[in-house]
C-alpha positions as CSV (number, residue, x, y, z in Angstrom):
1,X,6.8,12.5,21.1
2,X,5.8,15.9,19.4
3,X,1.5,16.0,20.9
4,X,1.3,18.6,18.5
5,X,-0.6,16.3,15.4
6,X,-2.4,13.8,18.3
7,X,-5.9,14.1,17.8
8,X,-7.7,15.5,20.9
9,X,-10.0,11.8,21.0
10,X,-6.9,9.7,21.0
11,X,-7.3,7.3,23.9
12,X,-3.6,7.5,25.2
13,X,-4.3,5.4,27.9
14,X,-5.2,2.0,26.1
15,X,-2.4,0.6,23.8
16,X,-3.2,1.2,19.6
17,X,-2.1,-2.2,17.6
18,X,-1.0,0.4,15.2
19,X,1.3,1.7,17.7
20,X,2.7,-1.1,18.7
21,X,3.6,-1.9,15.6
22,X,5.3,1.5,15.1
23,X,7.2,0.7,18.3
24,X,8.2,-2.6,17.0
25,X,9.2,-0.8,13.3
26,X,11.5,2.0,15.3
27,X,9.0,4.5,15.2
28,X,8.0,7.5,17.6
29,X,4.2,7.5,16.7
30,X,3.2,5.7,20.3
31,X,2.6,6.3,23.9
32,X,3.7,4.8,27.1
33,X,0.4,2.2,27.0
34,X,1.9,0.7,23.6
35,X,5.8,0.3,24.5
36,X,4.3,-1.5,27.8
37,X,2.3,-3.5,25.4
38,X,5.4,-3.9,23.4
39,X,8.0,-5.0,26.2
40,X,5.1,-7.8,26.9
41,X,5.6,-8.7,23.8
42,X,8.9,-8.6,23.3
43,X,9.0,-10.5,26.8
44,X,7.0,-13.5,25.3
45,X,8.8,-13.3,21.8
46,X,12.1,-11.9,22.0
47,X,12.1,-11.6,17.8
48,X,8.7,-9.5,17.5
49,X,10.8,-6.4,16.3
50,X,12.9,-9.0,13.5
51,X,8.9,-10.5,12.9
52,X,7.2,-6.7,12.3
53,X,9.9,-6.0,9.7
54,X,9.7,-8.9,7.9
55,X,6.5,-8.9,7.6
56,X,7.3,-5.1,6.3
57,X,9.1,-6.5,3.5
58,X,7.1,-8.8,2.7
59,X,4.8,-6.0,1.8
60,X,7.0,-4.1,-0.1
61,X,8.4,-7.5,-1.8
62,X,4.8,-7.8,-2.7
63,X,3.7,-4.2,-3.8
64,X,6.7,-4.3,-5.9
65,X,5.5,-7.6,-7.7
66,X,2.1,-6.5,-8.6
67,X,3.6,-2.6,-9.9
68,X,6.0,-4.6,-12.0
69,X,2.8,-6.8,-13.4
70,X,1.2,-3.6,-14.1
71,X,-1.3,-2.7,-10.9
72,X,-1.3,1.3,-11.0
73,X,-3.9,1.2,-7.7
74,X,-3.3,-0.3,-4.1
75,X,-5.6,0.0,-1.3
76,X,-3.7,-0.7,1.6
77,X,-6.7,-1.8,4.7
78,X,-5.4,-1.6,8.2
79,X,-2.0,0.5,6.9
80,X,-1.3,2.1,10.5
81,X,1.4,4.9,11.0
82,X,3.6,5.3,7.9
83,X,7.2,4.3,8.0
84,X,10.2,4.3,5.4
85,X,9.3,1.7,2.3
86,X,5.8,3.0,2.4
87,X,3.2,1.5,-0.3
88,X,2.9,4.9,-2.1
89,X,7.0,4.9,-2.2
90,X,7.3,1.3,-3.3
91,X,4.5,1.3,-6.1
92,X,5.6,4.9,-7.1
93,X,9.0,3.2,-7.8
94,X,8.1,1.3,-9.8
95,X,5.1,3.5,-11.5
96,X,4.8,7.4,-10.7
97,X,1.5,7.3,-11.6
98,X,0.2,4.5,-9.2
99,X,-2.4,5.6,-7.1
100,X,-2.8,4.4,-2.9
101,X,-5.3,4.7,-0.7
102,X,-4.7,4.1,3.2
103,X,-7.2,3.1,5.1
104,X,-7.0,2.8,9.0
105,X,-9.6,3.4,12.1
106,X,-7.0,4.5,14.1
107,X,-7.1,8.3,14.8
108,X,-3.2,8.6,15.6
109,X,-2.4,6.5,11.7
110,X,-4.7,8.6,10.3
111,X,-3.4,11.8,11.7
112,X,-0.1,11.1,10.8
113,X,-0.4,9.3,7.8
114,X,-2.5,12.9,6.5
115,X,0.4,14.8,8.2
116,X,3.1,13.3,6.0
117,X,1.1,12.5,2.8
118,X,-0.8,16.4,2.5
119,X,0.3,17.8,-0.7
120,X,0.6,13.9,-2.3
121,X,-1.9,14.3,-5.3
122,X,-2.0,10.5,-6.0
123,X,-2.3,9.2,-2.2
124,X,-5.1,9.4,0.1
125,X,-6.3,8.8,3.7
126,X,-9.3,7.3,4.6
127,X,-10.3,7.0,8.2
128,X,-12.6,3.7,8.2
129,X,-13.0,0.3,9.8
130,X,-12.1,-3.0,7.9
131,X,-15.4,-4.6,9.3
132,X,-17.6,-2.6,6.6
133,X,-15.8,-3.0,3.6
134,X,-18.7,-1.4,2.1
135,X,-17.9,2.0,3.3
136,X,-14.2,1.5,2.4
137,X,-15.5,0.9,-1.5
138,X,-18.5,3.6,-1.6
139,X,-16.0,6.4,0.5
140,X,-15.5,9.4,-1.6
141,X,-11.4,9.8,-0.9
142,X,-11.3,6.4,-2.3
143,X,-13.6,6.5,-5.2
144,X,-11.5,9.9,-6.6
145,X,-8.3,8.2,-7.2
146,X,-9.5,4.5,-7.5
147,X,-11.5,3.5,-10.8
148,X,-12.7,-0.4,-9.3
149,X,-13.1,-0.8,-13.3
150,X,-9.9,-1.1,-13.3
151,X,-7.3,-3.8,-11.9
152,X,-6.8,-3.1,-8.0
153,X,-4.6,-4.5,-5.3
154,X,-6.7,-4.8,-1.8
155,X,-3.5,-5.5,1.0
156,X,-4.4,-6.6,4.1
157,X,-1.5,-7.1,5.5
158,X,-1.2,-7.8,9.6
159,X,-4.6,-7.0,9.5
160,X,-7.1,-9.9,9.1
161,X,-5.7,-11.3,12.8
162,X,-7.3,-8.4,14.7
163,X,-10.6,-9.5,13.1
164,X,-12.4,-11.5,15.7
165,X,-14.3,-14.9,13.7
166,X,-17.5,-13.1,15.2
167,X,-17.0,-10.5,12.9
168,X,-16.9,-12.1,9.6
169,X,-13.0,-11.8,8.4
170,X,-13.7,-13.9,5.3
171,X,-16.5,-11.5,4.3
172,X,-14.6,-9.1,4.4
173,X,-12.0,-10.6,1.6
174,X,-15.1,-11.7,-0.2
175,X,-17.0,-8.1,-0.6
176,X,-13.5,-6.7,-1.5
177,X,-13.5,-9.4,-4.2
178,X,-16.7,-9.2,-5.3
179,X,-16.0,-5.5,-5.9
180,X,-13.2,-6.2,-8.4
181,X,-12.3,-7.3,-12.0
182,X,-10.0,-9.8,-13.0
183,X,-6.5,-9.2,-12.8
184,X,-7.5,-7.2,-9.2
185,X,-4.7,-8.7,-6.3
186,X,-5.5,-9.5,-3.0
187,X,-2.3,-9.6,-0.6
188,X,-2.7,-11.1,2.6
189,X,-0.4,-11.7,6.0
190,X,-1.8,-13.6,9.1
191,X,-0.8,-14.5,12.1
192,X,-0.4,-18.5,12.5
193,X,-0.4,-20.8,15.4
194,X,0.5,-23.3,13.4
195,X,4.6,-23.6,15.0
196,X,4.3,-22.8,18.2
197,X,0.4,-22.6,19.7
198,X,2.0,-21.5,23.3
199,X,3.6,-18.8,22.0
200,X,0.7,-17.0,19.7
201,X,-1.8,-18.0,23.0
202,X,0.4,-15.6,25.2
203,X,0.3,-12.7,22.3
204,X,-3.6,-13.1,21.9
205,X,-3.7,-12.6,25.8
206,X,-1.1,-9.4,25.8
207,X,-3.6,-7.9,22.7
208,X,-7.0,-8.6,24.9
209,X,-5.5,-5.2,26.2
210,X,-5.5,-3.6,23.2
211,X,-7.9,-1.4,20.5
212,X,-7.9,-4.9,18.8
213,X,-7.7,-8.8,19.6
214,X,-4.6,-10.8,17.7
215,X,-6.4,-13.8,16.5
216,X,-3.5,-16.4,15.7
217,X,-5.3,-19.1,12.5
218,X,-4.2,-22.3,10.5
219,X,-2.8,-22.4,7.5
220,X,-6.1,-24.0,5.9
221,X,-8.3,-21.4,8.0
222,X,-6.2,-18.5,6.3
223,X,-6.3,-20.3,2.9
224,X,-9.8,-19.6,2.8
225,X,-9.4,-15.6,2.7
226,X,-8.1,-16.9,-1.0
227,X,-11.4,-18.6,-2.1
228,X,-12.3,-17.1,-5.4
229,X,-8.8,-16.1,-5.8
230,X,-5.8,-17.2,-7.5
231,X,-2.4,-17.8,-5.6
232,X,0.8,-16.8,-7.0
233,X,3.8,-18.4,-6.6
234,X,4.7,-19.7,-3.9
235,X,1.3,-20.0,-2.4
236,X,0.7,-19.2,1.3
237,X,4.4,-19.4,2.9
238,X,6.0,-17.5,5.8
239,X,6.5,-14.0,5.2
240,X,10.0,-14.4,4.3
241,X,9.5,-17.6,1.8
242,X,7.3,-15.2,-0.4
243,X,9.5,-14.3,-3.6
244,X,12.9,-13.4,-0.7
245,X,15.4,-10.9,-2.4
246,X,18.7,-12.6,-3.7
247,X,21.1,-13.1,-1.0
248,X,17.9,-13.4,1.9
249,X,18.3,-17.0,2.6
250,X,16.3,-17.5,6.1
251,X,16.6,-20.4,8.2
252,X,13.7,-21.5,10.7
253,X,11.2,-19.7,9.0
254,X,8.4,-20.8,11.2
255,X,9.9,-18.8,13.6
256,X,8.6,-15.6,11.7
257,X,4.7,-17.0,13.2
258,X,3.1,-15.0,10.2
259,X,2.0,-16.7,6.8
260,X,1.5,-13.9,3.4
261,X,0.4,-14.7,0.6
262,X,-1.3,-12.9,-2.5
263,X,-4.0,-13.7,-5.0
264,X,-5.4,-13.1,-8.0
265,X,-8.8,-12.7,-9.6
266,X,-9.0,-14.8,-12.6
């Protein structure tokens, strides 16, 4: 990996969950802690790489919806490094005027993400934590491309599960609501123990070593991130049940381990 763009207080040592990730995606933004973290991983769930992109598409599946309804602004909350199919790319597909903001706490996303985006007038990096919502909403790279009088999309996507229950996940969808107006989106993917308990038991373990836990929830207990919200069609569903392309039939698809689902503010 080029060092050249890691920041000098990057922790190389301890595996990033945006890392892993990146790994799992194909990317080249990790270290040697994150692909041991990874083979773990992929040692306990052969499919993780097959379950990070499908929980990518979902996310572009779902950007795409809401640009297509008309949402011109997308904050994307735990966003980690940027890949191909970014949000900007997606929602700028549809709109070249919709505005993102990416928001992550890890230093080697945010490095990156500025690397690749400098130059993007309608995209911007924020380097904050998920936990204080408040200083996502009140940060100034946020409030100059985001009017919250206006329609927003908050995503969360893969990122509620590193949330610990100590920490409040569901306030954090609730301030994010609270700081919208009707026809704002909130887009959400969880990890679910829901199929197979053994399996999402042995992941939580593998991400105690990690910058952030994985904390695996029911259907019902991720169903309340929605209160106050909306759902579209199809409700909360494995990632790849959520409005598939034509010709993406999927058998098994509790085998993906991940529920999504997005909502609206009436």
């Amino acid at each position: 990996m080029d060092s050249e763009w890691i920041p000098p207080e990057v922790d190389s040592q301890r595996p990033s969950v945006a890392r892993v990730y990146d790994f799992l995606l194909g990317g080249a933004h990790n270290f040697a802690s994150d692909r041991d973290l990874a083979t773990g991983l992929l040692r306990v769930e052969p499919q993780a790489r097959e379950l990070a992109q499908a929980n990518r598409a979902f996310l572009r599946r779902a950007v795409r919806t809401l640009a297509e309804a008309g949402i011109r602004q997308f904050v994307d909350i735990g966003s980690g490094i940027p890949t191909q199919g970014n949000v900007h790319e997606v929602a700028q597909g549809v709109n070249p005027d919709a505005r993102v903001v990416y928001v992550d706490n890890d230093d080697v996303a945010v490095a990156h993400s500025r690397t690749i985006l400098a130059g993007d007038e309608r995209t911007a990096v924020l380097q904050a934590d998920m936990r204080r919502p408040a200083d996502i909403l009140t940060a100034p790279e946020l409030k100059k491309l985001v009017d919250l009088a206006e329609p927003v999309a908050f995503l969360l996507v893969a990122a509620l599960h590193l949330v610990k229950p100590a920490e409040d996940p569901g306030g954090i969808v609730a301030a994010l609501r609270d700081a919208a107006v009707p026809g704002s989106h909130v887009v959400v993917s969880h990890l679910t123990h829901e199929a197979q308990p053994g399996k999402t038991a042995a992941i939580g373990k593998l991400y105690d070593r990690a910058t952030s836990p994985a904390v695996s929830r029911s259907h019902a207990e991720i169903l309340r991130f929605f209160d106050g919200w909306e759902l579209l069609d199809p409700g909360l569903v494995y990632v790849p049940l959520w409005r598939p392309d034509e010709g993406d039939a999927v058998d098994d698809p509790e085998r993906f381990l991940v529920f999504g689902g997005v909502g609206r503010l009436p």
